[in-house]
C-alpha positions, 0 to 999 in steps of 0.5 A: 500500500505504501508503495502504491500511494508513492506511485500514485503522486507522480502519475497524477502529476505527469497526467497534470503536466500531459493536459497542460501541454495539450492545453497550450499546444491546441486551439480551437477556431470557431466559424465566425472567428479567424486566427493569426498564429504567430511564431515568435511574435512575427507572422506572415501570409502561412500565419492566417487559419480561416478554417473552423476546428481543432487546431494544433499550435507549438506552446507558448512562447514558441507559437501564440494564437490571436483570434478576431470576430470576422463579424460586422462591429459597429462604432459610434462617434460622440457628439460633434459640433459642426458650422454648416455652410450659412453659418449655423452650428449642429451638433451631429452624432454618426456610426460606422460599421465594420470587419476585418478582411485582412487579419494579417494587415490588422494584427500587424498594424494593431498588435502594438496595443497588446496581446488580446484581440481586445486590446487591438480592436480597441486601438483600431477604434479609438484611434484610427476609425473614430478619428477618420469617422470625425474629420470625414464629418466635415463634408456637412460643412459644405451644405446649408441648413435648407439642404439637411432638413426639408420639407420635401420627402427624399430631398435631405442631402444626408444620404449623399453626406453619408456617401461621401463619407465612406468614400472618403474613409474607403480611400483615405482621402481625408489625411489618412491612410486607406483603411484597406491598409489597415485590414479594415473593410467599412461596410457602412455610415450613417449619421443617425442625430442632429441636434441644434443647440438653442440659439441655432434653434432660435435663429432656424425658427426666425428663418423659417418664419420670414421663409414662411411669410415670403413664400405666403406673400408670393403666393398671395401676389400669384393668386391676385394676379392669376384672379385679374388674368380670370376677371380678364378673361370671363368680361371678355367670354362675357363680353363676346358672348353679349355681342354675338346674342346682340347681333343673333337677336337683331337678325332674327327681329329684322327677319321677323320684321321682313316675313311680316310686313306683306301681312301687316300690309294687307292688314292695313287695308281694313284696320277694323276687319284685322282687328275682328280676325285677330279676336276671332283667333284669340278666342278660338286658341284660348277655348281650345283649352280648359279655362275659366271665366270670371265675372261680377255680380254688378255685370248685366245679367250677373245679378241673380248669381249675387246671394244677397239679391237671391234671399229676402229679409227673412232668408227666404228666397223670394217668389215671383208673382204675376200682378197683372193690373186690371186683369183677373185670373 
């Protein structure tokens, strides 16, 4: 028993020392991951391991391994104060997104900073992307107050100061290095705020008044003169129309005047007789139809339709007698 509790010590710690040998000779690469074995703390193109698994790799220090997210990683600027070209001040808040493409390009310009991975996004962050991300913001500068904020959807020229930015950052034309020399592929800009500090606040709503009433007063000449140009026009319509029933209306009359005169001709010959045809017609047009006749109890003969004259005193109605003098009946 003693010898075997001897034995058992020394095994238990070679087993110790295999597993951590194992442990510091193998590396496992995911699929959103790539790796950049160095030997030596120097890499080259034979360094870079795409593929996902298991890997092995010679113990530290001979070989290390660092492993960067080949996943989209976004970064925000701070608040920036930028004058636009009228002279006004906006503060702008903008992002970037972005990978590593060339993990040997990034790990040989970042690996100053440390030893993680997470030290070396941090640098590339912090002094590379945000500092370009800021001077590319100047572009704002070249664009007035009424180019960022319109009323008019789809007339804001931010899409297109966003495009300029990337372009800028793309090629590195802002002062800097291209970021494809840092292994860094920007995927997109965005700038996602614009506050105005109060006094450009004031000074956007007082220009936005004066716009508002010179926009109503020109509307308001427009409408005026296009009311005249309107008055105009229907005197006119009405003018020509007036004219043209004017004239219609006196050739009709003097056709009517014409057809009649050798009736009016005849008529003269026997004024009293064209009178007593005219009557004649009157009367026979007018009976043609259902009428009536109104007349007044005062009228000759209309006498016995007054129901006054047909009752006596008593209310009774009266009885004709024949008083015949000197005759007896």
């Amino acid at each position: 028993m003693l010898k075997l509790k001897r034995l058992t010590i020394p095994v238990f710690g070679f087993l110790f020392f295999i597993v951590i040998v194992l442990f510091s000779a193998s590396f496992t690469v995911r699929f959103t991951e790539t790796a950049v074995k160095t030997r030596f703390g120097s890499a080259n193109e034979n360094s870079i391991i795409t593929e996902p698994g298991f890997k092995w790799k010679w113990p530290y220090p001979f070989e290390s391994v660092t492993k960067y997210d080949k996943r989209i990683r976004i970064v925000q600027t701070r608040s920036e104060t930028v004058q636009t070209a009228d002279d006004f001040q906006i503060i702008i808040e903008s992002y970037l997104s972005y990978r590593v493409e060339d993990p040997l390009l990034f790990f040989r310009s970042f690996s100053n900073a440390g030893e993680r991975a997470f030290d070396h996004f941090r640098k590339a962050e912090d002094d590379v992307l945000l500092d370009l991300l800021r001077s590319a913001l100047g572009e704002t500068s070249k664009y007035k107050m009424s180019d960022l904020f319109t009323s008019e959807s789809g007339s804001s020229v931010i899409p297109e100061i966003e495009k300029q930015v990337l372009d800028l950052l793309v090629s590195g034309s802002n002062g800097g290095k291209p970021l494809a020399d840092y292994g860094i592929l920007i995927t997109s800009v965005g700038i996602h705020r614009i506050v105005l500090p109060e006094e450009t606040t004031g000074a956007v709503i007082n220009r936005m008044g004066a716009n508002r009433d010179r926009l109503a007063e020109r509307y308001e000449s427009e409408g005026r003169s296009q009311a005249r140009a309107i008055e105009a026009e229907a005197k006119s319509n009405a003018d020509r129309i007036r004219a043209f029933a004017q004239r219609r209306a006196d050739e009709i009359m003097a056709k009517g005047e014409a057809e009649a005169a050798p009736y009016l001709a005849q008529q003269n010959i026997n004024p009293e007789l064209a009178v007593f045809i005219q009557n004649i017609k009157l009367m026979r047009e007018s009976m043609a139809k259902k009428f009536t006749l109104i007349f007044s109890t005062s009228d000759y003969g209309m006498q016995l339709f007054d129901p006054d004259v047909l009752k006596d005193s008593e209310g009774k109605l009266p009885v004709p007698t024949n008083t015949n003098d000197g005759v007896e009946g």
